[in-house]
C-alpha positions as CSV (number, residue, x, y, z in Angstrom):
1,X,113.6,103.7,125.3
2,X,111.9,101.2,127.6
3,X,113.8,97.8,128.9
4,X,113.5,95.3,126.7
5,X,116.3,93.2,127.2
6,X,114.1,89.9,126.7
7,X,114.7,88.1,123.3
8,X,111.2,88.3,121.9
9,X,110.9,91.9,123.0
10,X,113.9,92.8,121.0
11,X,113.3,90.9,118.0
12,X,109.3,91.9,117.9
13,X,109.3,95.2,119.5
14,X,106.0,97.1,119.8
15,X,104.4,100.2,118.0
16,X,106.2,102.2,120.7
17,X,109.1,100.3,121.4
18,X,111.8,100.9,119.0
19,X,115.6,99.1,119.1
20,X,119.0,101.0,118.3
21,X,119.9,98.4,115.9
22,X,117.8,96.8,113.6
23,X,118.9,93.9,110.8
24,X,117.3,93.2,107.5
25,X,118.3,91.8,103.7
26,X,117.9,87.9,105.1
27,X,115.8,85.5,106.6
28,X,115.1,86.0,110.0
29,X,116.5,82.8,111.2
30,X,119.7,83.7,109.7
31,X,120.1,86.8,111.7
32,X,119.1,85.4,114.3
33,X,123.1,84.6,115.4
34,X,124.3,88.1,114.8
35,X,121.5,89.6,116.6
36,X,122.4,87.4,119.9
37,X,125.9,88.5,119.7
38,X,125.1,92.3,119.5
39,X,122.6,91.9,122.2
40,X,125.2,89.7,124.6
41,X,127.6,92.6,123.6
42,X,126.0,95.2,125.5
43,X,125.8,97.7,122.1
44,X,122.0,98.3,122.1
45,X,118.6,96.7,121.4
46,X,118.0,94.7,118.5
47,X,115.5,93.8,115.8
48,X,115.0,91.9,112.9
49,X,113.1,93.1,110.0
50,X,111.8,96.4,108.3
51,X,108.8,96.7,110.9
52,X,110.9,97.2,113.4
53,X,112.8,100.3,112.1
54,X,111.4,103.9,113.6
55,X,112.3,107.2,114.3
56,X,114.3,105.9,117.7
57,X,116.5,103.8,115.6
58,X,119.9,104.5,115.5
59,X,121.4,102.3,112.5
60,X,120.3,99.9,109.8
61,X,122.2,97.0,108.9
62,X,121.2,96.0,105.3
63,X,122.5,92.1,105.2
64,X,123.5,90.4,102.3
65,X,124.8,86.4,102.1
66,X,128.1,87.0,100.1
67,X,127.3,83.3,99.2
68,X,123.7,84.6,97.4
69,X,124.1,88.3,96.7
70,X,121.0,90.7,97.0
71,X,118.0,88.7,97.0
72,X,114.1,89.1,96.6
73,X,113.7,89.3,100.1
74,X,116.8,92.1,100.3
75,X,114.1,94.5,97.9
76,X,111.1,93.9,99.6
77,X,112.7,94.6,102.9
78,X,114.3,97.9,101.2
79,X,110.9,98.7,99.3
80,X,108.9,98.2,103.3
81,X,110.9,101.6,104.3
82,X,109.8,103.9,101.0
83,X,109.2,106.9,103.0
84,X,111.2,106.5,106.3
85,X,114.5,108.6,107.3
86,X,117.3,106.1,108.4
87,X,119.6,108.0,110.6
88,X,122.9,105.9,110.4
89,X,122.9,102.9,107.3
90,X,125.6,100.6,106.9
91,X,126.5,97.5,104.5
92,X,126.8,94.1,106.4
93,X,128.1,91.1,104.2
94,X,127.3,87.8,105.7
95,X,129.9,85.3,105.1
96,X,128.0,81.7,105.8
97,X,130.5,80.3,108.5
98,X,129.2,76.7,107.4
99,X,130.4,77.3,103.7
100,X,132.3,80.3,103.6
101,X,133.0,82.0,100.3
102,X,136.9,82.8,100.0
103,X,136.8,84.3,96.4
104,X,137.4,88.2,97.0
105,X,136.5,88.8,93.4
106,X,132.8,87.3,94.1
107,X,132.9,88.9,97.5
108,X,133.5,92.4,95.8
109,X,131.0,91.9,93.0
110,X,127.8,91.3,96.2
111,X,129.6,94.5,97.8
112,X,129.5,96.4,94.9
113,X,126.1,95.1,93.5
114,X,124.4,96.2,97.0
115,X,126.2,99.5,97.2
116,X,124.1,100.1,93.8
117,X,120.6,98.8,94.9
118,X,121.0,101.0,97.9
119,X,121.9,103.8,95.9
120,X,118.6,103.6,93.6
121,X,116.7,103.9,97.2
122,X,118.3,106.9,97.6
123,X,120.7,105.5,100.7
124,X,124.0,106.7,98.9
125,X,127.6,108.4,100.0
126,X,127.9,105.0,102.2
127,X,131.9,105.1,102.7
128,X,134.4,101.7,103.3
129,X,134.2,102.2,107.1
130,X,129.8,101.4,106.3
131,X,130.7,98.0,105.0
132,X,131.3,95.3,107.6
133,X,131.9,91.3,107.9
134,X,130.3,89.0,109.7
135,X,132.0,87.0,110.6
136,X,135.1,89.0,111.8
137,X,137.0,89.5,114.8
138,X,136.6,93.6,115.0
139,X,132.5,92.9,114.2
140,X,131.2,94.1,117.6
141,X,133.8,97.1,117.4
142,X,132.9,98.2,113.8
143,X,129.3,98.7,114.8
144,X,129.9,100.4,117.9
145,X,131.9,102.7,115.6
146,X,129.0,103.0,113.2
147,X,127.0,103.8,116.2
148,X,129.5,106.5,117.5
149,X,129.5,108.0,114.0
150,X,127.3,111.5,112.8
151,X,123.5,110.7,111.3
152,X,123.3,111.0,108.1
153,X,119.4,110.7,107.9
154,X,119.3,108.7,104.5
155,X,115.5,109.5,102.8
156,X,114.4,106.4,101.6
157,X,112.4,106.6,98.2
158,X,111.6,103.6,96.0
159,X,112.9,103.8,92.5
160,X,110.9,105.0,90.0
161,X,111.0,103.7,86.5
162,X,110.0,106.6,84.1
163,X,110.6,105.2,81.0
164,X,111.0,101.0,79.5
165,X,113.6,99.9,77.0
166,X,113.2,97.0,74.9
167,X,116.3,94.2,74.7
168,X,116.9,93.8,70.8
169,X,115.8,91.8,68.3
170,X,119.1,89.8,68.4
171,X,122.0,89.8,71.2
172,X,125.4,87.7,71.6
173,X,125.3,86.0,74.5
174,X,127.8,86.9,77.2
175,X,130.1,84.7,78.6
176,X,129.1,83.6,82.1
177,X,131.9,81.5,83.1
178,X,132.5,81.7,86.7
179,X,129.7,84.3,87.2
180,X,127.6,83.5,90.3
181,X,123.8,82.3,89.0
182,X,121.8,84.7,90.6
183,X,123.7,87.5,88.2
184,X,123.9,85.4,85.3
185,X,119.6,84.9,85.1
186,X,119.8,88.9,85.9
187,X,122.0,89.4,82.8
188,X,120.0,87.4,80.5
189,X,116.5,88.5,81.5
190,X,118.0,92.0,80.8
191,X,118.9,90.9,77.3
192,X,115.2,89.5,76.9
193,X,116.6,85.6,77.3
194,X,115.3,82.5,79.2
195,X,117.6,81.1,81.8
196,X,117.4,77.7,81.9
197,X,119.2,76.7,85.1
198,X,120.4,72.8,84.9
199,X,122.3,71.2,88.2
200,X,125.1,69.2,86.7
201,X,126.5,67.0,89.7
202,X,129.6,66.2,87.3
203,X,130.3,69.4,88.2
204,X,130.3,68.5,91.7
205,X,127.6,69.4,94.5
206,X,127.4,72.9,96.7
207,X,124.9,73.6,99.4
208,X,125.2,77.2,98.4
209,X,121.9,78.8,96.6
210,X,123.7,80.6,93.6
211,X,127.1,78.5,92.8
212,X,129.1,79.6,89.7
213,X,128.4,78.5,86.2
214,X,130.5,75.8,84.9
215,X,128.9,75.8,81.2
216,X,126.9,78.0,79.2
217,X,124.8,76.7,76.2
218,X,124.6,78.6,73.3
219,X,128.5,79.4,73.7
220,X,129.0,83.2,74.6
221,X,129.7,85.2,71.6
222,X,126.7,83.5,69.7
223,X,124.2,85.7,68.7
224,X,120.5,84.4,69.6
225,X,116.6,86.1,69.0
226,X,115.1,87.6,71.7
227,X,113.2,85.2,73.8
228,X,115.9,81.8,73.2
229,X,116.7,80.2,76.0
230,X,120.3,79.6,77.4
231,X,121.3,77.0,79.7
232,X,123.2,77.3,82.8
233,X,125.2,74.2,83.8
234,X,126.4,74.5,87.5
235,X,127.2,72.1,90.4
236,X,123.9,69.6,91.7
237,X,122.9,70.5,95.7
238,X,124.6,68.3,98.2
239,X,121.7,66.3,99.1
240,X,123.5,65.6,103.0
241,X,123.5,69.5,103.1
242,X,120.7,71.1,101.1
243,X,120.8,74.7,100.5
244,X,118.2,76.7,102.1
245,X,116.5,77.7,98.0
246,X,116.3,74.9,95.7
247,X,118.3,74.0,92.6
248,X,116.9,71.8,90.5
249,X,117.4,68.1,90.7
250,X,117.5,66.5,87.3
251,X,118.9,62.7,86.7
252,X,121.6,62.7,84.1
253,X,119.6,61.7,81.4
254,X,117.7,64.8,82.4
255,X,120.2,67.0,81.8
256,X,121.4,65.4,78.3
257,X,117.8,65.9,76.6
258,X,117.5,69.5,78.1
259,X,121.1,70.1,76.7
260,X,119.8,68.7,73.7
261,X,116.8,70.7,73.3
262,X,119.0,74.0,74.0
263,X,121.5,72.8,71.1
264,X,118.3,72.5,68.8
265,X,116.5,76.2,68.8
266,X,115.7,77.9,66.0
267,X,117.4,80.9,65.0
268,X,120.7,80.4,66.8
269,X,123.8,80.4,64.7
């Protein structure tokens, strides 16, 4: 593999120019720190994104922000290598060091949810050892060891849906307290519901994209018609420190009359 110890080389590397280590799941500009500190490490050549992944590649870091869980951007990256071989691919959970998360029960629920959207791409039998933390202490050292480790030449393959199922008629809602947002619109688009995200600041402001739900209206256990909409209280964004995806700022009369509108649809009992 030719020099390319320059930044931009590494980080836009050309049709014949490959790097040993390439990272993908996030923005770019979020990477951008852990790439520097691999590079500075000595451990290979690295690259950002799924264009960048080859036959000279040696491992795959699929990123996710334990803050966010798997996002569009995570699929599209995933769905850009439908058809490649990645030799060595391993799970890298991106603790924001600006706004760590410290809950290990939301930590395992991102490590577990990615674990499965690999597995529908056919990148499975990832063991413990193929999950790392950034940050962490042992970080340089666990790739190295990922490095060091056999191939396993994972055949990447998009999903394929064969056959649709329709949510019911009629479905209790579950109970979201606590459940990070991103899961909790996943969950009820499943059931054939309409999230209806509303940023409450009297639950207090976060700069992180998908912050817990404080409330849920209709209550969980009430059973709604397909198609009702059920609202999402969580905490307003920290206008001082925005989070990179936008919740939605609503005044608190705002907030009442959508409450009140949820309270008022038809067929919920």
């Amino acid at each position: 593999m030719g020099d390319t110890k320059n930044s931009s080389n590494a980080t836009t590397p050309t049709k014949t120019e490959r790097s040993d280590i390439v990272l993908l799941g996030i923005a770019d500009q979020r990477l951008a720190r852990i790439a520097n500190e691999l590079r500075d490490s000595g451990v290979g050549e690295v690259a950002v994104g799924p264009g960048a992944v080859g036959a000279a590649t040696d491992l795959v870091l699929f990123t996710v922000s334990v803050a966010d869980g798997t996002q569009p951007l995570f699929l599209e990256h995933l769905a850009a290598l439908d058809g490649q071989v990645v030799a060595r691919a391993a799970v890298l959970l991106f603790n924001p060091p600006g706004n760590p998360v410290g809950d290990h029960e939301i930590i395992e629920l991102v490590r577990v949810e990615t674990l499965e959207t690999l597995r529908r791409y056919e990148i499975s039998d990832l063991r413990p050892g193929d999950v790392v933390s950034y940050p962490a202490a042992d970080f340089v050292a666990r790739v190295r060891a990922l490095l060091d480790g056999s191939r396993h030449d994972h055949h990447v393959r998009k999903p394929v849906r064969l056959t649709t199922t329709e949510p019911p008629a009629k479905s209790a809602v579950p109970s979201f307290a606590g459940v990070p947002l991103n899961y909790a619109v996943t969950m009820l688009e499943e059931l054939g519901m309409k999230a209806v995200v509303l940023a409450d600041p009297d639950f207090g402001l976060v700069n992180t994209c998908y912050p817990p739900v404080a409330e849920q209206i209709p209550a969980a256990g009430v059973v709604v018609p397909k198609g009702t909409s059920v609202g999402l209280l969580v905490a307003a964004p920290d206008t001082s420190e925005p989070p990179e995806c936008a919740l939605p700022k609503l005044t608190r009369a705002q907030v009442d009359a959508r409450v009140a509108e949820l309270k008022a649809q038809p067929g919920v009992r």
